[in-house]
PDB file with SEQRES, HELIX, SHEET and CRYST1 records, atoms N, CA, C and O in Angstrom:
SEQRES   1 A   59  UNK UNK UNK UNK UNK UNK UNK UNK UNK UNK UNK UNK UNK          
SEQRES   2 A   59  UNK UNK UNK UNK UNK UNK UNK UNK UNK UNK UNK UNK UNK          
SEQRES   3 A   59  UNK UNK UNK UNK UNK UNK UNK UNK UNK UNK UNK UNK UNK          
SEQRES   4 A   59  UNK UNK UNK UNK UNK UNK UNK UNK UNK UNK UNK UNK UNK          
SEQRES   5 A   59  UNK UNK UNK UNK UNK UNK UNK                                  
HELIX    1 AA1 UNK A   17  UNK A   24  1                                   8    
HELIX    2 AA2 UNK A   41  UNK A   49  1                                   9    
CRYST1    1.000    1.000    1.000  90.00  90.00  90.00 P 1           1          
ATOM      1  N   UNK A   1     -81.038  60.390-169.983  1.00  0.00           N  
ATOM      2  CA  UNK A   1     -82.416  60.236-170.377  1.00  0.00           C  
ATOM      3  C   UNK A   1     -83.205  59.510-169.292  1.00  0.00           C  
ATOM      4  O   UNK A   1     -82.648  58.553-168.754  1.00  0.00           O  
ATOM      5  N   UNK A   2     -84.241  59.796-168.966  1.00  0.00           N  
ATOM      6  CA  UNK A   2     -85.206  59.708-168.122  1.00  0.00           C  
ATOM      7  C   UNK A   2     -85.935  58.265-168.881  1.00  0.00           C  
ATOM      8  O   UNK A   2     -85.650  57.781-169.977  1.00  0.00           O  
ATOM      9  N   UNK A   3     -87.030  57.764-167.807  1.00  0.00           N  
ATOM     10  CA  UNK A   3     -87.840  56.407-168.042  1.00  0.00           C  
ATOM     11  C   UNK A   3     -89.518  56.940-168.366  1.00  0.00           C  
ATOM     12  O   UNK A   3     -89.974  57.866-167.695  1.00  0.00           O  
ATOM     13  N   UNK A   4     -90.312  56.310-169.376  1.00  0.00           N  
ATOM     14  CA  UNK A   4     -91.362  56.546-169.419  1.00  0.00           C  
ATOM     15  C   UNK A   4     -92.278  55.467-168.677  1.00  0.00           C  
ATOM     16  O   UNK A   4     -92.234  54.380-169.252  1.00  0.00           O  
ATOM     17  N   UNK A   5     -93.018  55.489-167.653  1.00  0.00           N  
ATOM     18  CA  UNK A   5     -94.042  54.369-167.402  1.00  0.00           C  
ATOM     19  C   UNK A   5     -95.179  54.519-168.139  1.00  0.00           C  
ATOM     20  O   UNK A   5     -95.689  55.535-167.666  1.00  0.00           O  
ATOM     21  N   UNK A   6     -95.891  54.115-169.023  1.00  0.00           N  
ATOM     22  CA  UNK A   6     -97.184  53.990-169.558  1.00  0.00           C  
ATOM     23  C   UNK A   6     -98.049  53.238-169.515  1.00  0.00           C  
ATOM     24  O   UNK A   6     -97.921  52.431-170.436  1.00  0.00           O  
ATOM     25  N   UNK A   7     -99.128  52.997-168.764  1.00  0.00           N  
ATOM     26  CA  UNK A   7    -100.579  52.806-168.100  1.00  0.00           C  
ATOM     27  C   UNK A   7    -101.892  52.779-169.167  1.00  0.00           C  
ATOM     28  O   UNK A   7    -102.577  53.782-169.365  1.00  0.00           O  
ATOM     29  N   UNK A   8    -102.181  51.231-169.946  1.00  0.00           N  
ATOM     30  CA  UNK A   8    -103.476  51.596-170.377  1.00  0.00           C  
ATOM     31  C   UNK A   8    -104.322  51.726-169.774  1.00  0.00           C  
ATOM     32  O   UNK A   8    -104.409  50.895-168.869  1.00  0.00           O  
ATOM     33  N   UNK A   9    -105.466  52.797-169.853  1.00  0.00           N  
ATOM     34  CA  UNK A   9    -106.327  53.194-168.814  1.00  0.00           C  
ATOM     35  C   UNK A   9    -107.718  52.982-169.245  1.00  0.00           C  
ATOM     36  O   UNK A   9    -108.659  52.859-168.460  1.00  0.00           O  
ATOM     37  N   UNK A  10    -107.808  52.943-170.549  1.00  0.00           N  
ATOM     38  CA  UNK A  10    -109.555  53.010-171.343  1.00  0.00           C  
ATOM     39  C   UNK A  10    -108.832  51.663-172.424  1.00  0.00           C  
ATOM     40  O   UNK A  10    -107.726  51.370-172.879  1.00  0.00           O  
ATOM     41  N   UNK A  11    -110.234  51.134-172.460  1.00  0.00           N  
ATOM     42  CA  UNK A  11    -110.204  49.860-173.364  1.00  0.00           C  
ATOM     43  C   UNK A  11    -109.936  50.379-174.783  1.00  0.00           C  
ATOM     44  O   UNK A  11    -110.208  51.506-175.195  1.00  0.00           O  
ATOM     45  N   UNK A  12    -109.300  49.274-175.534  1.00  0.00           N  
ATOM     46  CA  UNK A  12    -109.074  49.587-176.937  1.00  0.00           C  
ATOM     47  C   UNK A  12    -110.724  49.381-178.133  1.00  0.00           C  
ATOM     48  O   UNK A  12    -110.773  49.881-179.257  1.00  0.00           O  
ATOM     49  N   UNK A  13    -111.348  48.935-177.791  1.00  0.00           N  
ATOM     50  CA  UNK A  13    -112.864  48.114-178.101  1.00  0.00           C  
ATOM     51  C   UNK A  13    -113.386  49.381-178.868  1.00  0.00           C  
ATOM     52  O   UNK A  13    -113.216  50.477-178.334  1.00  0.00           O  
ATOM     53  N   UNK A  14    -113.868  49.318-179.806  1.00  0.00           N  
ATOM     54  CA  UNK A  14    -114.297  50.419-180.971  1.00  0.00           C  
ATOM     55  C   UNK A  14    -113.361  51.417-181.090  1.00  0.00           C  
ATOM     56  O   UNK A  14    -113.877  52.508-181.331  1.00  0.00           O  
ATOM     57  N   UNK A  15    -111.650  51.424-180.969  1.00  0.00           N  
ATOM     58  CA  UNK A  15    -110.649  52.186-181.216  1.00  0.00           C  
ATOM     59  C   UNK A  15    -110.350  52.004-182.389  1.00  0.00           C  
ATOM     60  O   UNK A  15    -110.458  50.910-182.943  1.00  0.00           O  
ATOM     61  N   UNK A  16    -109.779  53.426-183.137  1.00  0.00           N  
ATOM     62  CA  UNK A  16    -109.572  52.991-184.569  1.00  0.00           C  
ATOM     63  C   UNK A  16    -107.889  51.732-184.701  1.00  0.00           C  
ATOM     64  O   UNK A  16    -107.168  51.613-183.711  1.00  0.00           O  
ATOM     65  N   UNK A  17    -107.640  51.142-185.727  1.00  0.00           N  
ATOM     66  CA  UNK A  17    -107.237  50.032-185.956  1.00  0.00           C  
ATOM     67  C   UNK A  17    -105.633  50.537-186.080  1.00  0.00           C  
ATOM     68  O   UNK A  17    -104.701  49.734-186.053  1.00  0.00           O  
ATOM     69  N   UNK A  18    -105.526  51.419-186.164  1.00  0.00           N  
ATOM     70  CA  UNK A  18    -104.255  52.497-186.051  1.00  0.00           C  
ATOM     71  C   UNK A  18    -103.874  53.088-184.870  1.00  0.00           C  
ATOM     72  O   UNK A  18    -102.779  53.650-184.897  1.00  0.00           O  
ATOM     73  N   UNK A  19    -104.787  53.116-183.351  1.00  0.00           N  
ATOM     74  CA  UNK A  19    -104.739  53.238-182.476  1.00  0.00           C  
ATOM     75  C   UNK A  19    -104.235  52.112-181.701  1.00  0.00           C  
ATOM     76  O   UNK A  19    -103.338  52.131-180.857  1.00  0.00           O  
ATOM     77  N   UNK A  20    -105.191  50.769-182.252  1.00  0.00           N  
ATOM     78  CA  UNK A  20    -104.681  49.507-181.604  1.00  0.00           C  
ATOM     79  C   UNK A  20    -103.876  49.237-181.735  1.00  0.00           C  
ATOM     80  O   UNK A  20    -103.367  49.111-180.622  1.00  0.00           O  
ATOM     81  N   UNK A  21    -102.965  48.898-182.735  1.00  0.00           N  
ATOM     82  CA  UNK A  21    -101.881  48.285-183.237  1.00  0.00           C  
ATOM     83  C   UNK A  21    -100.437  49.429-182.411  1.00  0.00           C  
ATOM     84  O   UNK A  21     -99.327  48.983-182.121  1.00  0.00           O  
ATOM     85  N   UNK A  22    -100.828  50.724-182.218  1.00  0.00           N  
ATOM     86  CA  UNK A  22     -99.829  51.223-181.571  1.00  0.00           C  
ATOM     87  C   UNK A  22     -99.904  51.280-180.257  1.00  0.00           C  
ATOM     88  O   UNK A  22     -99.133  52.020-179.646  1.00  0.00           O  
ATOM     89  N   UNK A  23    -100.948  50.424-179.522  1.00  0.00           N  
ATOM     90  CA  UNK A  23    -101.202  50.351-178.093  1.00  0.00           C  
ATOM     91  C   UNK A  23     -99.978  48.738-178.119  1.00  0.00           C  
ATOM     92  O   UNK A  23     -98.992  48.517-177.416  1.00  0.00           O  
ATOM     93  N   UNK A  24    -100.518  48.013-179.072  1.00  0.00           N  
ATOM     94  CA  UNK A  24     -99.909  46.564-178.944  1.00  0.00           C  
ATOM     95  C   UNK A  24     -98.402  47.253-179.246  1.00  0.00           C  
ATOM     96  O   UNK A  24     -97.474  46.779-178.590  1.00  0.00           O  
ATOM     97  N   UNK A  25     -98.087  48.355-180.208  1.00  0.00           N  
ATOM     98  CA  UNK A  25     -96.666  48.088-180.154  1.00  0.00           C  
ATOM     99  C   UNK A  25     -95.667  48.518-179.160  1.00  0.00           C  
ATOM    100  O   UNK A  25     -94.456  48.300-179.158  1.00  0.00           O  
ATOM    101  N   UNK A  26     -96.557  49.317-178.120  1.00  0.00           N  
ATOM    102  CA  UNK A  26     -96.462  49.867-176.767  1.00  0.00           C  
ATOM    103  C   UNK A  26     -96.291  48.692-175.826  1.00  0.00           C  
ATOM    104  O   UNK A  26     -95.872  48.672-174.668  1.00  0.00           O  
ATOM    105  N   UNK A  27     -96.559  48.087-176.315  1.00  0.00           N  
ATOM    106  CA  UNK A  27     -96.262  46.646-175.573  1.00  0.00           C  
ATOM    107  C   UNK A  27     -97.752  45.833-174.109  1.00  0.00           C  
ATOM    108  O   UNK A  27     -97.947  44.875-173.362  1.00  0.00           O  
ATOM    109  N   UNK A  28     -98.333  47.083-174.561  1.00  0.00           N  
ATOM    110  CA  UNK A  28     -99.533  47.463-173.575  1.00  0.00           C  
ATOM    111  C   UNK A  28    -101.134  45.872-174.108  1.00  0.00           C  
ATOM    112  O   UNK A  28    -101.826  45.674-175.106  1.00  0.00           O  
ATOM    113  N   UNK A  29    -101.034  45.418-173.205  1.00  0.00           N  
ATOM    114  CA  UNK A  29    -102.197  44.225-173.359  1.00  0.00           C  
ATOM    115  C   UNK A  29    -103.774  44.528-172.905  1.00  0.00           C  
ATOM    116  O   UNK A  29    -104.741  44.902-173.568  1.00  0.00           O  
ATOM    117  N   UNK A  30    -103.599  44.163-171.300  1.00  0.00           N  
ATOM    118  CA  UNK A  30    -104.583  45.126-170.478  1.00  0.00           C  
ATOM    119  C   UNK A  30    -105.031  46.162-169.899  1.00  0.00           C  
ATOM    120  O   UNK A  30    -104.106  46.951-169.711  1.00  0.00           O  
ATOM    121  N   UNK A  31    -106.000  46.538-169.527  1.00  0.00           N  
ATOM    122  CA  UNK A  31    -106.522  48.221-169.031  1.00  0.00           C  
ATOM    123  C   UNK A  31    -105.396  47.441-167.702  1.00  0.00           C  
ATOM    124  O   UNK A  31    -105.121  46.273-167.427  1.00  0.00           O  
ATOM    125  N   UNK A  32    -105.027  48.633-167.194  1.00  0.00           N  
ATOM    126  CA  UNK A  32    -104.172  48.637-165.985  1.00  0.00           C  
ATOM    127  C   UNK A  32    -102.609  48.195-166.377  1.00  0.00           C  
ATOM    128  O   UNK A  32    -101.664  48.680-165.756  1.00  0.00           O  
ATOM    129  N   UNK A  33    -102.480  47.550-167.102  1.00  0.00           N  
ATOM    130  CA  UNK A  33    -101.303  46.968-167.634  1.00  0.00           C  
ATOM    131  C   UNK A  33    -100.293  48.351-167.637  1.00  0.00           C  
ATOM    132  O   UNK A  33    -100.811  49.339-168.158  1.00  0.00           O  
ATOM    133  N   UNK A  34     -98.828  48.529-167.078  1.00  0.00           N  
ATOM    134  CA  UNK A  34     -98.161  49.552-167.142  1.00  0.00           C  
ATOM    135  C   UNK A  34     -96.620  48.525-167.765  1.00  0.00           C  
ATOM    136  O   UNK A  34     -96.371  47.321-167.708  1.00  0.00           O  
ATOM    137  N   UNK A  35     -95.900  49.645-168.299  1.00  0.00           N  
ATOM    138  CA  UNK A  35     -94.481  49.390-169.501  1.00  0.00           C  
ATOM    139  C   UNK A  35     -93.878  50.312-168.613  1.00  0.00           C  
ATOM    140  O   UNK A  35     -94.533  51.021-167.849  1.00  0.00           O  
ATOM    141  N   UNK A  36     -92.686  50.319-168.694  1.00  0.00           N  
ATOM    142  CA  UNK A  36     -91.406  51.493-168.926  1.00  0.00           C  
ATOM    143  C   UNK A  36     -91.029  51.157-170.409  1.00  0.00           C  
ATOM    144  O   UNK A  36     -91.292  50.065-170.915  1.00  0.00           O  
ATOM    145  N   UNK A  37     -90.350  52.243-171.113  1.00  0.00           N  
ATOM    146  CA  UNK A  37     -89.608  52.777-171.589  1.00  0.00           C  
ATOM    147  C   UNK A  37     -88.531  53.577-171.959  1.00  0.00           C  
ATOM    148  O   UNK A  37     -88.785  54.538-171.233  1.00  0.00           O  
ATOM    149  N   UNK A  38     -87.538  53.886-172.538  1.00  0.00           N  
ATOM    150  CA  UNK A  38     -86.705  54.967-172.685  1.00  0.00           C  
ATOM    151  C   UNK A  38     -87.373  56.103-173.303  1.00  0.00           C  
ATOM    152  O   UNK A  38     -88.142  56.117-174.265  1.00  0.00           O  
ATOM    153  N   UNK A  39     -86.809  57.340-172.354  1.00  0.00           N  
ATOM    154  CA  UNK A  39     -87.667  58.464-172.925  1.00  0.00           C  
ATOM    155  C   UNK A  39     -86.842  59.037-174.248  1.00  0.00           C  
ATOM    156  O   UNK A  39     -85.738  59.580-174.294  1.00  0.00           O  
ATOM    157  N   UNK A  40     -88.115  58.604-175.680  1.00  0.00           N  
ATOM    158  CA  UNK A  40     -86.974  59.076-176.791  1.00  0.00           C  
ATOM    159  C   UNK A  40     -88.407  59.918-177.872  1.00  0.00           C  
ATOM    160  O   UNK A  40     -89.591  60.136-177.613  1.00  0.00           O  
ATOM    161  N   UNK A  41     -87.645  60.166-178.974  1.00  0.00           N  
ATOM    162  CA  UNK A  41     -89.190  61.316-179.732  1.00  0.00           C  
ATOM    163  C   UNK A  41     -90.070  59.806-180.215  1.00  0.00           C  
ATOM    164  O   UNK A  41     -91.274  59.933-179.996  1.00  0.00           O  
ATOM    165  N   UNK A  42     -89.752  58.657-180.720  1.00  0.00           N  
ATOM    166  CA  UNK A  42     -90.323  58.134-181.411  1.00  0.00           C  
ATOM    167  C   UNK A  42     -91.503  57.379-180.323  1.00  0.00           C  
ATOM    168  O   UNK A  42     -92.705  57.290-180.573  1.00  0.00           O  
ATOM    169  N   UNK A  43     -90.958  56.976-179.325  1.00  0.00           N  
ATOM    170  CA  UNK A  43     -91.847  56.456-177.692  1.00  0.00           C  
ATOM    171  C   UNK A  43     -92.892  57.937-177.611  1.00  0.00           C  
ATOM    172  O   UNK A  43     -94.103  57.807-177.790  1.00  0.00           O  
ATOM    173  N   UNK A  44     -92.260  59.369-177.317  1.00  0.00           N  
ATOM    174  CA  UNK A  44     -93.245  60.233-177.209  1.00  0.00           C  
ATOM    175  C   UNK A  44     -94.287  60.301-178.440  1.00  0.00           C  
ATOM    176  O   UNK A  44     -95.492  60.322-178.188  1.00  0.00           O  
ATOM    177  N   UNK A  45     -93.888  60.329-179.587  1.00  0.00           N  
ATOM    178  CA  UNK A  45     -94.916  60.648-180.596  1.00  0.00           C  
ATOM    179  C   UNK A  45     -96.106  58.927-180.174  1.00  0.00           C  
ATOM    180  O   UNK A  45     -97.258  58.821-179.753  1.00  0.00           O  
ATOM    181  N   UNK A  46     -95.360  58.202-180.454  1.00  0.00           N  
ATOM    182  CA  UNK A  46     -96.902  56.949-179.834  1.00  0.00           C  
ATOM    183  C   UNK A  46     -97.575  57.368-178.535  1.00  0.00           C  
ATOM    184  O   UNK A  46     -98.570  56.668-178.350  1.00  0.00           O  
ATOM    185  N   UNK A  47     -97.417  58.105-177.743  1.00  0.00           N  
ATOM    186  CA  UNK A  47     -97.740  58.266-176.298  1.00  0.00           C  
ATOM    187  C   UNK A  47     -98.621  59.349-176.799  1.00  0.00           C  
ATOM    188  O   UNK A  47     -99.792  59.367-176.419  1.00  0.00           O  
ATOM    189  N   UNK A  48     -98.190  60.224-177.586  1.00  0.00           N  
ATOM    190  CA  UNK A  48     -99.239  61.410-178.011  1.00  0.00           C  
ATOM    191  C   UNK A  48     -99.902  61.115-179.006  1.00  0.00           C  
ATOM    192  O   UNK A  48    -100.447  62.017-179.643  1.00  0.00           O  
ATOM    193  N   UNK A  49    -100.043  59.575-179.450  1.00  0.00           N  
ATOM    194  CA  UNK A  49    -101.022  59.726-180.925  1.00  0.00           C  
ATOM    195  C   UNK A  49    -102.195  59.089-180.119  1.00  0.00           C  
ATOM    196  O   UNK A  49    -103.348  59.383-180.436  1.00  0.00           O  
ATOM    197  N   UNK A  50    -101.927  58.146-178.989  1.00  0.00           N  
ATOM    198  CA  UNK A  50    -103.119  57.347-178.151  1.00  0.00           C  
ATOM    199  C   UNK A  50    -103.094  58.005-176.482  1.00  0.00           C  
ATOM    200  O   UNK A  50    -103.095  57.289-175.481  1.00  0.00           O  
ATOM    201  N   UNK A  51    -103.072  59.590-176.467  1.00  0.00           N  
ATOM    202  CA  UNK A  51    -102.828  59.780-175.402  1.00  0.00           C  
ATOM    203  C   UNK A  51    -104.574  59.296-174.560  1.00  0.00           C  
ATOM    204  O   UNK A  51    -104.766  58.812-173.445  1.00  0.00           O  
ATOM    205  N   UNK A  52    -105.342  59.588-175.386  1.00  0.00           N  
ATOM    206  CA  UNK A  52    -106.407  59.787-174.935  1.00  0.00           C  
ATOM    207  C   UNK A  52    -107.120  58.065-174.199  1.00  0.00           C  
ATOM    208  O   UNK A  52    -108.111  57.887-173.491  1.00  0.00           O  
ATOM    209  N   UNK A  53    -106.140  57.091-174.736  1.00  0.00           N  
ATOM    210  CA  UNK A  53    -106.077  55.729-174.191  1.00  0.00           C  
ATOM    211  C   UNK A  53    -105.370  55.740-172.932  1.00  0.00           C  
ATOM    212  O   UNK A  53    -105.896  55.027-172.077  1.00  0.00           O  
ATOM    213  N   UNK A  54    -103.952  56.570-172.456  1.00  0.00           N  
ATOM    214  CA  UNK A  54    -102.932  56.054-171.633  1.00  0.00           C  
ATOM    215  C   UNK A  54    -102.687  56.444-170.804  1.00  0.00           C  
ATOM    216  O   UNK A  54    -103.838  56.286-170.397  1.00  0.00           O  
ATOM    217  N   UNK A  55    -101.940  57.146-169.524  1.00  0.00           N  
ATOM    218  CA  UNK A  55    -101.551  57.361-169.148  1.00  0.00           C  
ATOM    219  C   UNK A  55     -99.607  57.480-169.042  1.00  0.00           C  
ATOM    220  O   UNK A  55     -98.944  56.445-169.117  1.00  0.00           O  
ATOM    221  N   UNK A  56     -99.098  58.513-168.910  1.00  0.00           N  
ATOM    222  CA  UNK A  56     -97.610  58.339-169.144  1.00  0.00           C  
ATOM    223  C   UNK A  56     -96.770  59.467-167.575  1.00  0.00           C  
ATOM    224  O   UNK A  56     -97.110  60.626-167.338  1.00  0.00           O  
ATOM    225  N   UNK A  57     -96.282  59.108-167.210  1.00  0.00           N  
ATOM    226  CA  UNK A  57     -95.672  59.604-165.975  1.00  0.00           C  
ATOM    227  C   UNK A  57     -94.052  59.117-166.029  1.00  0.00           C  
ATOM    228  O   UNK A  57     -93.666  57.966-166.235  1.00  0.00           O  
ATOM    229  N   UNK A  58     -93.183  60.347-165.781  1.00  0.00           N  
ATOM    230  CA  UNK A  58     -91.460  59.799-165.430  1.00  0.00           C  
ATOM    231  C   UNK A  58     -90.852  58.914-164.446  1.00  0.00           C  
ATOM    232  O   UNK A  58     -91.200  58.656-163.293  1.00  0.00           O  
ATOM    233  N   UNK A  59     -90.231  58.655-164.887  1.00  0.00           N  
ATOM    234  CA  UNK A  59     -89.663  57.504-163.561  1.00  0.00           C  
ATOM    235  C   UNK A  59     -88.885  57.967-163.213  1.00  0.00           C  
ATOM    236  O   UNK A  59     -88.236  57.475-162.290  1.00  0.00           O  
TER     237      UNK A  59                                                      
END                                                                             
């Protein structure tokens, strides 16, 4: 299994409250702020529910 890096890229600030809470559980704080992860379905499905926040690229 491969590594996910994920990149918040757009502020969370008028995001719905279901968006935020899965940016924080992304582990994600600040715009620019980047994570790894293990690439698994439950990491992809959060990456695709706030894609429009993130950025995600393989390691």
């Amino acid at each position: 299994m491969a590594d996910l890096k994920i990149t918040l890229v757009k502020s969370t600030n008028s995001a719905n409250k279901n968006h935020v809470a899965t940016v924080k559980a992304l582990g994600l704080n600040k715009i620019g702020h980047s994570v790894t992860h293990k690439d698994n379905d439950a990491i992809r499905g959060m990456v695709h529910k706030v894609a429009h926040l993130v950025t995600c690229e393989e390691v």
